[in-house]
PyMOL Python script that loads the backbone (N, CA, C, O; Angstrom):
from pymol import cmd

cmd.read_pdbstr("""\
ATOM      1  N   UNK A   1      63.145  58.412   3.023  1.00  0.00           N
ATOM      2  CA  UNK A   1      63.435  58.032   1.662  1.00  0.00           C
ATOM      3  C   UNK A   1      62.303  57.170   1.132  1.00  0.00           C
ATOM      4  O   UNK A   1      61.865  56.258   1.832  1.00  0.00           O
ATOM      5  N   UNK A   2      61.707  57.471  -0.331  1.00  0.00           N
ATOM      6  CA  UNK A   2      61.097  56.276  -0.733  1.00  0.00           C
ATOM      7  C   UNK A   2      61.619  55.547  -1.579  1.00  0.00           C
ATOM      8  O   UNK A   2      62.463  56.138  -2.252  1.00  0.00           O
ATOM      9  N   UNK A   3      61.419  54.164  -1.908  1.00  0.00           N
ATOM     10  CA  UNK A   3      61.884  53.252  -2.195  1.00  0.00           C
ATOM     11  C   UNK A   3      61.083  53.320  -3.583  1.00  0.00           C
ATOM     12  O   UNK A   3      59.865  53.456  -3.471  1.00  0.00           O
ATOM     13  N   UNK A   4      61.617  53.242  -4.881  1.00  0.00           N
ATOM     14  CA  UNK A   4      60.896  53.553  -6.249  1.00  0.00           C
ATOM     15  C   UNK A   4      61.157  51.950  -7.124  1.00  0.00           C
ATOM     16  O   UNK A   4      62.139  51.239  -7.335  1.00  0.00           O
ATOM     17  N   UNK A   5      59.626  51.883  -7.475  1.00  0.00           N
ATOM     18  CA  UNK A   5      59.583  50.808  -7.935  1.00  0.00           C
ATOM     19  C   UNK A   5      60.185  50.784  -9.630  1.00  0.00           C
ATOM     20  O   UNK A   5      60.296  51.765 -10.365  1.00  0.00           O
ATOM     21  N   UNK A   6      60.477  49.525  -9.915  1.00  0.00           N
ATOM     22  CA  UNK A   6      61.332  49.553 -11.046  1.00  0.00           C
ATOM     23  C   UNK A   6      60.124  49.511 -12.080  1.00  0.00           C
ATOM     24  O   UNK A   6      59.016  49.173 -11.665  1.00  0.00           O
ATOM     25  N   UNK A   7      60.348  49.912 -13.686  1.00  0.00           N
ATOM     26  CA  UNK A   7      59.813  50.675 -14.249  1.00  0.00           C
ATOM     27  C   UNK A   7      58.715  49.740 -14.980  1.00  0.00           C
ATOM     28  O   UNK A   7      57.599  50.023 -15.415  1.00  0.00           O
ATOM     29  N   UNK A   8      59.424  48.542 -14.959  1.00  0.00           N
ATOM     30  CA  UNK A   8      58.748  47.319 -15.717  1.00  0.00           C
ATOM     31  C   UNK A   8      57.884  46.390 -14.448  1.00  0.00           C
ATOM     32  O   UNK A   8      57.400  45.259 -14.495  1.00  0.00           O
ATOM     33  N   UNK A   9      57.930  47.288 -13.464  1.00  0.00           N
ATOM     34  CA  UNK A   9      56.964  46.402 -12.556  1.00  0.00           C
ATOM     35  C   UNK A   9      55.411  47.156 -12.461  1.00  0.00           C
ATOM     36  O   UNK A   9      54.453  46.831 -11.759  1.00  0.00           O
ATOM     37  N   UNK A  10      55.555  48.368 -13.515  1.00  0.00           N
ATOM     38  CA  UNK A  10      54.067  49.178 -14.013  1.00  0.00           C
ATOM     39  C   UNK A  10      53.469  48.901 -14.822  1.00  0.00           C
ATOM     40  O   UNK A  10      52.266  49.161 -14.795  1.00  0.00           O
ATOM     41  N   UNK A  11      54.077  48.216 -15.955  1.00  0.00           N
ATOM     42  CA  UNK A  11      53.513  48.077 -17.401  1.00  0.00           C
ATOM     43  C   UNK A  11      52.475  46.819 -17.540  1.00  0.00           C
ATOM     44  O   UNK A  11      52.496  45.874 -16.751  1.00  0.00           O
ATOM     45  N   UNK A  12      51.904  46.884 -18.227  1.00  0.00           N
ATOM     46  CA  UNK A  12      50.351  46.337 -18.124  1.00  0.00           C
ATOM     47  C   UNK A  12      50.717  44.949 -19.118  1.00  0.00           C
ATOM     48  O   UNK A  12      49.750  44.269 -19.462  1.00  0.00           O
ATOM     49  N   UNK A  13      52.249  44.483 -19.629  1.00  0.00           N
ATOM     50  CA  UNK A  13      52.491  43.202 -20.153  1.00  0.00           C
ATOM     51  C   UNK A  13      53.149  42.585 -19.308  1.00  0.00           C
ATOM     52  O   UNK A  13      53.486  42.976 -18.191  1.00  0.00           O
ATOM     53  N   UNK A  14      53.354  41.611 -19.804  1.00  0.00           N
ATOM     54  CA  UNK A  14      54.455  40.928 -19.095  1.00  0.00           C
ATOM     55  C   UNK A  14      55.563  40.810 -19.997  1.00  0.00           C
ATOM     56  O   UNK A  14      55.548  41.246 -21.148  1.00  0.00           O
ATOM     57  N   UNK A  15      56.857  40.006 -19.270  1.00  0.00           N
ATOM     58  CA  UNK A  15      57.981  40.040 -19.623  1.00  0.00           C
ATOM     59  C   UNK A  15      58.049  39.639 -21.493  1.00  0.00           C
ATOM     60  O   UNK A  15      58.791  40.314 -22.206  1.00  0.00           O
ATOM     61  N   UNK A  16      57.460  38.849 -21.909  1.00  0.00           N
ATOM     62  CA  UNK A  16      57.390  38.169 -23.119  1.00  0.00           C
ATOM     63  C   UNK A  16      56.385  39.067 -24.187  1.00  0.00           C
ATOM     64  O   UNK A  16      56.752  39.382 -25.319  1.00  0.00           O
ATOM     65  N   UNK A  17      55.514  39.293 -23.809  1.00  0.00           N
ATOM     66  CA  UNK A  17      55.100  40.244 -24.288  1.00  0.00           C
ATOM     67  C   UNK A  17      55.507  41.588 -24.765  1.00  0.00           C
ATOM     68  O   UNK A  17      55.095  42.092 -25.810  1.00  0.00           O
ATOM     69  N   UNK A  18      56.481  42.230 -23.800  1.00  0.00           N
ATOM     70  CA  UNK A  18      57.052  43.655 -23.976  1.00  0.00           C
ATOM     71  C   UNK A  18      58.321  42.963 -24.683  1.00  0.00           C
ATOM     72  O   UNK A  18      58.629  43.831 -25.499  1.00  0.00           O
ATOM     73  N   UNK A  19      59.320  41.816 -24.864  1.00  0.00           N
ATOM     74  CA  UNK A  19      59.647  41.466 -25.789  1.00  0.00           C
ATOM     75  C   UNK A  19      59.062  41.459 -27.194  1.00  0.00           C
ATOM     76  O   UNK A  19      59.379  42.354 -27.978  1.00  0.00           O
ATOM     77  N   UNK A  20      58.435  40.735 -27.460  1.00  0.00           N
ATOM     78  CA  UNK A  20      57.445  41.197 -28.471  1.00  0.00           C
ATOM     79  C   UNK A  20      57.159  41.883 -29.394  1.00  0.00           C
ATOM     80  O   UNK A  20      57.085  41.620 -30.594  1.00  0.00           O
ATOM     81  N   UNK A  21      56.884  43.360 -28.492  1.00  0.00           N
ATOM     82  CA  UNK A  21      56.492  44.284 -28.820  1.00  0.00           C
ATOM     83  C   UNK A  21      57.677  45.283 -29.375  1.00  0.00           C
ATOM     84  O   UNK A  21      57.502  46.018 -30.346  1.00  0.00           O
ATOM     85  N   UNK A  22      58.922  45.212 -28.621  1.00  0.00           N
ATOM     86  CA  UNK A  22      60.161  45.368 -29.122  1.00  0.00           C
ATOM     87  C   UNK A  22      60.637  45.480 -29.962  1.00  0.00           C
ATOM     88  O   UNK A  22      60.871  46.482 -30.638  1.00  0.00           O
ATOM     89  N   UNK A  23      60.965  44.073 -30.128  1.00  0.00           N
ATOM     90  CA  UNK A  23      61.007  43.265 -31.540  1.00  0.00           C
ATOM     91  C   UNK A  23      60.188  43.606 -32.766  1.00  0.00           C
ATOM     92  O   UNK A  23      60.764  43.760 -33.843  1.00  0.00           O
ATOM     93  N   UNK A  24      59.027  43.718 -32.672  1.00  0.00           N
ATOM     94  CA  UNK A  24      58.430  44.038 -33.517  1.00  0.00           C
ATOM     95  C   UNK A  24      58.705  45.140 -33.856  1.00  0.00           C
ATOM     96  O   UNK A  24      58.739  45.304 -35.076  1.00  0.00           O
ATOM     97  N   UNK A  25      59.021  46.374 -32.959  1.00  0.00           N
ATOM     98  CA  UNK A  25      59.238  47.878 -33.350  1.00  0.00           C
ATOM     99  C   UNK A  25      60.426  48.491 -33.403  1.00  0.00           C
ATOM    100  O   UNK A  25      60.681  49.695 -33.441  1.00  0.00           O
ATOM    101  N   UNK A  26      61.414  47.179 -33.402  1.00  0.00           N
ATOM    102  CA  UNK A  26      62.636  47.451 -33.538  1.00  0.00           C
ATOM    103  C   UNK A  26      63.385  48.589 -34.400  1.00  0.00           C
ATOM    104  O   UNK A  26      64.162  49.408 -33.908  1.00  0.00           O
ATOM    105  N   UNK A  27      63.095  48.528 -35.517  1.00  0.00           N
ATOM    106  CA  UNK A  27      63.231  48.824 -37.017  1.00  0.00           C
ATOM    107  C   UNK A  27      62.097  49.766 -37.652  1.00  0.00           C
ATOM    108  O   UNK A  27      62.100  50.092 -38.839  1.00  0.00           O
ATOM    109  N   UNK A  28      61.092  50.180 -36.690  1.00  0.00           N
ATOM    110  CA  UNK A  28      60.406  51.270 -36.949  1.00  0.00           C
ATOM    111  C   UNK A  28      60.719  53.098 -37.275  1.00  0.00           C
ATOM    112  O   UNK A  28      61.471  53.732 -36.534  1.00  0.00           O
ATOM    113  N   UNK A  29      60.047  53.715 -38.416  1.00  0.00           N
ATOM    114  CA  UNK A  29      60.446  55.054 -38.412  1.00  0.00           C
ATOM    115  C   UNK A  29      59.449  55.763 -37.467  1.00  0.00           C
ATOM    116  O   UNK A  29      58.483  55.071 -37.146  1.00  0.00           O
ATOM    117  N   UNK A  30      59.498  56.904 -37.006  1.00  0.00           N
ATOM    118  CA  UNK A  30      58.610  57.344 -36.322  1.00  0.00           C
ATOM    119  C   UNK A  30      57.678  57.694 -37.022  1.00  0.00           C
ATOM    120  O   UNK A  30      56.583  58.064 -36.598  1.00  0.00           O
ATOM    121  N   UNK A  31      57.968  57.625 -38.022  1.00  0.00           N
ATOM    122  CA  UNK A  31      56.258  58.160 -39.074  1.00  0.00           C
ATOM    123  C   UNK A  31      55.676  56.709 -39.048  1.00  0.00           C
ATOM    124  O   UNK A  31      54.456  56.862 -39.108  1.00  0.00           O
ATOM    125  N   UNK A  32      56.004  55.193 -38.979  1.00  0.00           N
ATOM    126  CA  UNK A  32      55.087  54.187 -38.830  1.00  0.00           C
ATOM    127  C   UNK A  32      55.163  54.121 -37.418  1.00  0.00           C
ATOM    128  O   UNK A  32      54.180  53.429 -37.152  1.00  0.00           O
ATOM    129  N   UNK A  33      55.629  54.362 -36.508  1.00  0.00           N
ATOM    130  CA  UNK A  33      55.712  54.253 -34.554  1.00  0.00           C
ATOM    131  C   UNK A  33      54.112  55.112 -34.969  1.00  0.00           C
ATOM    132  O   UNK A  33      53.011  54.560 -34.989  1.00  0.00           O
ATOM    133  N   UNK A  34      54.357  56.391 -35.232  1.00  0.00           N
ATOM    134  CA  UNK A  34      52.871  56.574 -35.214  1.00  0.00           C
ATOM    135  C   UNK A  34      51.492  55.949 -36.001  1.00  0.00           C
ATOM    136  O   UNK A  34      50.344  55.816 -35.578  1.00  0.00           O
ATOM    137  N   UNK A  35      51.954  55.698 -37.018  1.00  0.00           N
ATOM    138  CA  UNK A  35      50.693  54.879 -38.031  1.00  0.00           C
ATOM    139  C   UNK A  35      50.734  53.931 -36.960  1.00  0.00           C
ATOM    140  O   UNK A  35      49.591  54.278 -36.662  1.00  0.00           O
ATOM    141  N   UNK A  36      51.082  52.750 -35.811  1.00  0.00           N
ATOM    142  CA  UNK A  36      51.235  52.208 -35.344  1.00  0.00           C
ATOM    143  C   UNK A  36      50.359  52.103 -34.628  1.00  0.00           C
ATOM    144  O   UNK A  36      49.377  51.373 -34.494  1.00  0.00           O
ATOM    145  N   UNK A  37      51.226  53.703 -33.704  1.00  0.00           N
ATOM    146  CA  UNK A  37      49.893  54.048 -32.541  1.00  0.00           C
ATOM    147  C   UNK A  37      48.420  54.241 -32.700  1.00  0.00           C
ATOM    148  O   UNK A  37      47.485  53.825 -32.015  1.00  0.00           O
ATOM    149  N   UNK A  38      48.440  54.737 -33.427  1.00  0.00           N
ATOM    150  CA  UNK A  38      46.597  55.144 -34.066  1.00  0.00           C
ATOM    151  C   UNK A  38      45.969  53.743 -34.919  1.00  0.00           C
ATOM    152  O   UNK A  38      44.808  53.872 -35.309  1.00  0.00           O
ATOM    153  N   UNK A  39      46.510  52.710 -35.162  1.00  0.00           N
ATOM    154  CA  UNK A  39      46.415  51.616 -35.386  1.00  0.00           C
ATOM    155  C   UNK A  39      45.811  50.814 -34.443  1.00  0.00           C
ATOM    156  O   UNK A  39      44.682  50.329 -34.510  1.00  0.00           O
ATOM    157  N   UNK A  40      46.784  50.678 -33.383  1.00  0.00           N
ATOM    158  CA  UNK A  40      46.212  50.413 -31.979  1.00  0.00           C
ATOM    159  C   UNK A  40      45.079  51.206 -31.530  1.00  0.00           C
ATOM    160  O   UNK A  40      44.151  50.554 -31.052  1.00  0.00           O
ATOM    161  N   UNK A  41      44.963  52.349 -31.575  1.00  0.00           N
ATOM    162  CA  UNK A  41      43.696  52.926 -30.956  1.00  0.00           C
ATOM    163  C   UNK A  41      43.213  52.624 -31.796  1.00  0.00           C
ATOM    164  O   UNK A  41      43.615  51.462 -31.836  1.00  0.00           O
ATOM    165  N   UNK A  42      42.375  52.767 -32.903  1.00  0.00           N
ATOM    166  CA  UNK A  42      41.404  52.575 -33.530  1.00  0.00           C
ATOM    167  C   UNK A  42      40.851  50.655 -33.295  1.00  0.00           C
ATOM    168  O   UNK A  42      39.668  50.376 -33.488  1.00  0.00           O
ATOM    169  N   UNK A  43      41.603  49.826 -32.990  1.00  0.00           N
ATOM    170  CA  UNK A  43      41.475  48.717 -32.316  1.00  0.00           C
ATOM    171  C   UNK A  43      40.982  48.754 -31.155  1.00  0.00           C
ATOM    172  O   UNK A  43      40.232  47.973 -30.568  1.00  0.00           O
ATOM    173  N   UNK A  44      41.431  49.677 -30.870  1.00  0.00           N
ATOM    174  CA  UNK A  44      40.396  49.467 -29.224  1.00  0.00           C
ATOM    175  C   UNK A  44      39.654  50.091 -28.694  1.00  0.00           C
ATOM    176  O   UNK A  44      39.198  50.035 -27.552  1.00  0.00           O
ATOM    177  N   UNK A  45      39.409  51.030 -29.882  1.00  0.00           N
ATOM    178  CA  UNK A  45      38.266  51.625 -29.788  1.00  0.00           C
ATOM    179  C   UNK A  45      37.044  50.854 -30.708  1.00  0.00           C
ATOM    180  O   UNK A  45      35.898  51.273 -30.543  1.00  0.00           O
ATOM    181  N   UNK A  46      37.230  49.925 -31.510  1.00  0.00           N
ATOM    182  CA  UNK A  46      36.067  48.734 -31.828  1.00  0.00           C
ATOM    183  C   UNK A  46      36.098  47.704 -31.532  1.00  0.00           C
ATOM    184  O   UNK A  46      35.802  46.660 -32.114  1.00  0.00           O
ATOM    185  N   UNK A  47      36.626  48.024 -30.172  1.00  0.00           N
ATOM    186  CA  UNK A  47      36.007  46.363 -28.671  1.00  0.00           C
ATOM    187  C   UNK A  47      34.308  47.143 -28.560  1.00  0.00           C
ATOM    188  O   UNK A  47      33.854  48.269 -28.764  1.00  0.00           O
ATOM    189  N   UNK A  48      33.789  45.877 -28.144  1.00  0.00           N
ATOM    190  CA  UNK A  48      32.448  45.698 -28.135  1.00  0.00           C
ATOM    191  C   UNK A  48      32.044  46.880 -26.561  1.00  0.00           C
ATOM    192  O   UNK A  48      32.652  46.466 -25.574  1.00  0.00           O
ATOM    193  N   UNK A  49      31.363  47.889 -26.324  1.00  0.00           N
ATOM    194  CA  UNK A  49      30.842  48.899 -25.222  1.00  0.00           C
ATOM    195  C   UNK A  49      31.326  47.913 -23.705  1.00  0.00           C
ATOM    196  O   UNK A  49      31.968  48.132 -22.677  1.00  0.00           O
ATOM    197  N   UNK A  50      30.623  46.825 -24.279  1.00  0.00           N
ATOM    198  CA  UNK A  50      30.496  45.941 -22.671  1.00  0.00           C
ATOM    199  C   UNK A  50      31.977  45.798 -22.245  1.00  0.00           C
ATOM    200  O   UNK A  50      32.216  45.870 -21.040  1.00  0.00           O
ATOM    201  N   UNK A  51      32.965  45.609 -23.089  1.00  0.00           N
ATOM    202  CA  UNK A  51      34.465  45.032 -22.461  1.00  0.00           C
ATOM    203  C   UNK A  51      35.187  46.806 -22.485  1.00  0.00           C
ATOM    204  O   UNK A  51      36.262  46.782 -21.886  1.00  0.00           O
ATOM    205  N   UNK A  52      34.947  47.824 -22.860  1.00  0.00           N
ATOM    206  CA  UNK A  52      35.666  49.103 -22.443  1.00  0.00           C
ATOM    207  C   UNK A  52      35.401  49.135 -20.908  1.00  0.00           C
ATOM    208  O   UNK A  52      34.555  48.474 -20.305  1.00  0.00           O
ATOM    209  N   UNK A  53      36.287  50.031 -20.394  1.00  0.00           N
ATOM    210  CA  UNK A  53      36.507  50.327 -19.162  1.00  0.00           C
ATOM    211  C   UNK A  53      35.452  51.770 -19.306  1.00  0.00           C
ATOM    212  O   UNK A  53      35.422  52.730 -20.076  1.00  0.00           O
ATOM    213  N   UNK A  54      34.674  51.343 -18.165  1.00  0.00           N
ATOM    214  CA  UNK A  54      33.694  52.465 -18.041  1.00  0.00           C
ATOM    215  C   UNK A  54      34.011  52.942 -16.483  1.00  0.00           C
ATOM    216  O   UNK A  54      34.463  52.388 -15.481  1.00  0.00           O
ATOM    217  N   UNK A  55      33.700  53.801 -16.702  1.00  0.00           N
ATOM    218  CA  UNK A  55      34.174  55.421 -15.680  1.00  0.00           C
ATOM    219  C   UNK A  55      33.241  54.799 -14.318  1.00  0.00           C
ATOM    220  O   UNK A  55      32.118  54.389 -14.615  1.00  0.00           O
ATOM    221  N   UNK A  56      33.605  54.722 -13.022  1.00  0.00           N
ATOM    222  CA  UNK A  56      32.756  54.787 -12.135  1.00  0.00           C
ATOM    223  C   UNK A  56      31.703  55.911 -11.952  1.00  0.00           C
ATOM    224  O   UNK A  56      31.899  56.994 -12.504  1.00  0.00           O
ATOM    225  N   UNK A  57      30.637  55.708 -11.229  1.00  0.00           N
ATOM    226  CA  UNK A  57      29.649  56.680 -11.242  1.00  0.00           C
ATOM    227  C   UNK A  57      30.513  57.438 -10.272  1.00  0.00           C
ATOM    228  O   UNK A  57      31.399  57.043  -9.513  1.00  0.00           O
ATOM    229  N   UNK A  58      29.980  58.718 -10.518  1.00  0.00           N
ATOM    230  CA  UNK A  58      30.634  59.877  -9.264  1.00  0.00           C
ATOM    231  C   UNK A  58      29.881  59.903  -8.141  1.00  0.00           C
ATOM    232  O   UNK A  58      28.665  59.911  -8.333  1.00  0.00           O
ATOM    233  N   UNK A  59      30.396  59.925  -6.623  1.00  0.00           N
ATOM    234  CA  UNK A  59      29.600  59.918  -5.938  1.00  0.00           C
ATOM    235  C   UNK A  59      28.702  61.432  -5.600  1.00  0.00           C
ATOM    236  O   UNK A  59      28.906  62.548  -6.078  1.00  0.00           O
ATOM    237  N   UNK A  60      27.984  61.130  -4.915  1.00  0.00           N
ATOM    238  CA  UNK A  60      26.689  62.595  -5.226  1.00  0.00           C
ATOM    239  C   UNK A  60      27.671  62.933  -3.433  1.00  0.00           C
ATOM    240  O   UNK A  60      27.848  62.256  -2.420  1.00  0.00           O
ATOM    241  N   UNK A  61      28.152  64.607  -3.969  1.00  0.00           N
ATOM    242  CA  UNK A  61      28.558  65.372  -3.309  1.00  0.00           C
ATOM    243  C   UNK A  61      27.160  66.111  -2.183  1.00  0.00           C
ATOM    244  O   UNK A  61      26.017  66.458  -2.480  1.00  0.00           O
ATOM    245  N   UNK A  62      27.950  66.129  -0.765  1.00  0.00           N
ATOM    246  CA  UNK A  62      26.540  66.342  -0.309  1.00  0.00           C
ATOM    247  C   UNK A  62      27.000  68.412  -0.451  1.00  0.00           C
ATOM    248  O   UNK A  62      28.081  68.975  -0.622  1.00  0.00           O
ATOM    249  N   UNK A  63      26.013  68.793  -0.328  1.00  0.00           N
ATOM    250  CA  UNK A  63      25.891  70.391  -0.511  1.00  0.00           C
ATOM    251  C   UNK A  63      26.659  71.294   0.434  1.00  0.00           C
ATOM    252  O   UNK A  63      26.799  70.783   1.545  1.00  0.00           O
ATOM    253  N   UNK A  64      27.071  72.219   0.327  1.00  0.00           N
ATOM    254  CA  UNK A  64      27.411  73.455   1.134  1.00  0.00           C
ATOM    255  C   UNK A  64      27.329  74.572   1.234  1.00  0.00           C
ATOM    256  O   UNK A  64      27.586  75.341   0.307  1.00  0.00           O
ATOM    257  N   UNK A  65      27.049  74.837   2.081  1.00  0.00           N
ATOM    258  CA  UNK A  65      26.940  76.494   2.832  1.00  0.00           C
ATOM    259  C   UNK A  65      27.370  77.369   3.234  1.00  0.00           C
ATOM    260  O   UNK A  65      27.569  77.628   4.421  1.00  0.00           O
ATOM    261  N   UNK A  66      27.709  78.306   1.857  1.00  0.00           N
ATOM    262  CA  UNK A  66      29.091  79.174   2.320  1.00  0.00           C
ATOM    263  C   UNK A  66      27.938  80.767   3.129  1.00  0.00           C
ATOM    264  O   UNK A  66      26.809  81.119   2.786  1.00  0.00           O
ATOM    265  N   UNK A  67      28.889  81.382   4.273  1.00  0.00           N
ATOM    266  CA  UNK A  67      27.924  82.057   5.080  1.00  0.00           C
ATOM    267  C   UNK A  67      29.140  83.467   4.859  1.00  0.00           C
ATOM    268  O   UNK A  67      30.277  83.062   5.101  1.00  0.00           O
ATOM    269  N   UNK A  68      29.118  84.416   4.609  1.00  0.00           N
ATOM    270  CA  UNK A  68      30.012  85.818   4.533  1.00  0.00           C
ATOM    271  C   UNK A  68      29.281  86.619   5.269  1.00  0.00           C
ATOM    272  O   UNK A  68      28.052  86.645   5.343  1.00  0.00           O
ATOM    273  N   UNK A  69      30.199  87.399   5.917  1.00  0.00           N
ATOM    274  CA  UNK A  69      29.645  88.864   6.652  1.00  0.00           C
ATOM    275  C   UNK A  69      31.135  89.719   6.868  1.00  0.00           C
ATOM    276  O   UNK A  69      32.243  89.234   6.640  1.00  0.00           O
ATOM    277  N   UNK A  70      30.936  90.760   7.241  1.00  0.00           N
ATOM    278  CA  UNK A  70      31.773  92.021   6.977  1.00  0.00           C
ATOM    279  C   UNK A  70      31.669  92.523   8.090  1.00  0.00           C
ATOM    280  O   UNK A  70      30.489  92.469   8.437  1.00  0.00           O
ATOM    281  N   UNK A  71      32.546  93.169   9.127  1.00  0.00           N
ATOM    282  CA  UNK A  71      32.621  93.983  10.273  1.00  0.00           C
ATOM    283  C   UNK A  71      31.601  95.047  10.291  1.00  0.00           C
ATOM    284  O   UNK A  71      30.872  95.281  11.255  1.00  0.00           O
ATOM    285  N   UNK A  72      31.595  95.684   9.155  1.00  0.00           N
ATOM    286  CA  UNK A  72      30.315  96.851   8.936  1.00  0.00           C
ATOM    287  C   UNK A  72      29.193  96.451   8.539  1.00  0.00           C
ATOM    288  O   UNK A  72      28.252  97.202   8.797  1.00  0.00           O
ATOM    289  N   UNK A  73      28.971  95.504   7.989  1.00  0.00           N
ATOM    290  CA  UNK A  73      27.994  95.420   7.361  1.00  0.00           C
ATOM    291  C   UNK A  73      27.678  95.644   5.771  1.00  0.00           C
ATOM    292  O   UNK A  73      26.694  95.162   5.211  1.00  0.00           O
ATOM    293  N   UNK A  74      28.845  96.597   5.020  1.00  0.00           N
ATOM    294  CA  UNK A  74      28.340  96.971   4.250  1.00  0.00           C
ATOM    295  C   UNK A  74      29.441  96.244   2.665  1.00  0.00           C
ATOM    296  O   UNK A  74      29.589  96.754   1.555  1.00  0.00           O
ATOM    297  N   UNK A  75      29.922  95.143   3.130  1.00  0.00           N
ATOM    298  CA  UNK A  75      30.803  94.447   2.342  1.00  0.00           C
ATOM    299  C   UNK A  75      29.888  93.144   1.709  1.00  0.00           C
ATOM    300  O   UNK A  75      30.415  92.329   0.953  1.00  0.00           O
TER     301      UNK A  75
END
""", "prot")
cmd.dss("prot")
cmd.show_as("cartoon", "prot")
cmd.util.cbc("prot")
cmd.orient("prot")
């Protein structure tokens, strides 16, 4: 069996915060839930390059050598 963590022990606020945020969206229509959302993104998408989360470099895959042959020969 695994043991599943509770749902608010993922979220990237804390307790007062996701209050908050609640509250604030209590009384929202989904046509402003979305003006909302894209509100927020466009906010964080004009944080300064240096404070975004940048992608780790990928590590350099070393090469391989695929080798085929056929019982006859002629595959």
């Amino acid at each position: 069996m695994t043991t599943q963590v509770p749902p608010s022990a993922l979220l990237p606020l804390n307790p007062e915060q996701l209050a908050r945020l609640q509250a604030a969206t209590t009384d929202l229509t989904p046509t402003q839930l979305a003006w909302v959302s894209g509100y927020f993104w466009g906010v964080l998408n004009q944080q300064p390059a240096a404070l975004a989360a940048t992608p780790a470099p990928a590590a350099e895959m070393p090469g391989i050598t695929i080798i085929s042959a056929s019982q006859t020969g002629n595959a």
